[in-house]
N, C-alpha and C positions, 0 to 999 in steps of 0.2 A: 179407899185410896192408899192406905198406910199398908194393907196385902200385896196390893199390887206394885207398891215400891219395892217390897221385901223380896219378890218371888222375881221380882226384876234383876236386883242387885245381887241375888244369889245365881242366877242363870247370867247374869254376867261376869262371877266371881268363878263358877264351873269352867264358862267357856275359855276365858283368860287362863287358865289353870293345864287345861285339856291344850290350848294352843301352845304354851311355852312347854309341855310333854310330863308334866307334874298327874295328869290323869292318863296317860294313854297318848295315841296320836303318833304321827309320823314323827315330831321329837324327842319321841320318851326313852330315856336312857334306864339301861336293864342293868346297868354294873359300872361304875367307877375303878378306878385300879392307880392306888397310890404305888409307885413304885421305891426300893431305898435309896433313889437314886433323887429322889424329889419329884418325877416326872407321872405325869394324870395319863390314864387310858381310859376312854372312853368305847363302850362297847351299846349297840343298841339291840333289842329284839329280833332285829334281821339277820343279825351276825355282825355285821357293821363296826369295824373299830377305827380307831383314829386319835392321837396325840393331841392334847390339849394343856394349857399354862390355868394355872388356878389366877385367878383376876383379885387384883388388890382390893378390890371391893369385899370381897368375904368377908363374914360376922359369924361372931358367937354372942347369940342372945340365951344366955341362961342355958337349958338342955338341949339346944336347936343350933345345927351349924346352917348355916344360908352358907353356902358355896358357889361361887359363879366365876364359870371356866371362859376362856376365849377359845379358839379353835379354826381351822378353815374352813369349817361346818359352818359355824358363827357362835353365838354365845349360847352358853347353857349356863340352867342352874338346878341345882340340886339342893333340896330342904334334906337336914339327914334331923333325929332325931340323936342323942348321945350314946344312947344304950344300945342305936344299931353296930356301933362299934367295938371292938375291945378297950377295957383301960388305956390299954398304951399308946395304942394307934388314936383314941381320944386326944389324950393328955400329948401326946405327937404331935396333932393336929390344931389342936384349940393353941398351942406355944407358937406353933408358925404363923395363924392366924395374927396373933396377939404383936407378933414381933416382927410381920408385915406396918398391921395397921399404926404400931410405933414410929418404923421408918418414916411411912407415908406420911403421919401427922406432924415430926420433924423434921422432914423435906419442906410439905409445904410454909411451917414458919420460919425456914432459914436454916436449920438446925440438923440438918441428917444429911451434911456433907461431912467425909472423915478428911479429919487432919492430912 
């Protein structure tokens, strides 16, 4: 019983994975493209690009950015590891992250309106 939970829960952690383009699939994105301008390119396998807003939702968990874009596509997300990055464009990225997720959590207590 306890194999067949296991072999369940992973074939449905694959397929979950494979659907939102994290394995393959008609939604798997092949390139990201931060520009210095702040603005996301999103590029797929087929050739495919298209302008996307990084989503206030984004985290930095320890060496892992969770990235999650909006788009007319609809929503992606991208798992990066830290080291697929350079230093800078990291330490770039993980500051935006950080001083989004600031705003956000002093907006919602009243606090992230300016004078």
């Amino acid at each position: 019983m306890g194999v067949m939970l296991a072999v369940a829960s992973c074939a449905l952690a694959v397929l979950s994975f494979w659907r939102i383009g994290w394995l393959g699939g008609a939604r798997a994105l092949d390139k990201a493209l931060w520009t210095q301008e702040g603005e996301w390119h999103m590029f797929d396998r087929k050739g495919g690009s298209w302008s996307a807003t990084l989503h206030p939702g984004s985290q930095v968990m320890g060496a892992l950015l969770w990235l999650r874009f909006t788009s007319a596509r609809g929503p992606r997300e991208l798992l990066l590891l830290g080291q697929a990055l350079t230093p800078e464009t990291r330490r770039r990225l993980v500051s935006r992250l950080r001083l989004q997720a600031d705003t956000r959590l002093g907006t919602e207590k009243g606090k992230g309106d300016l004078p």
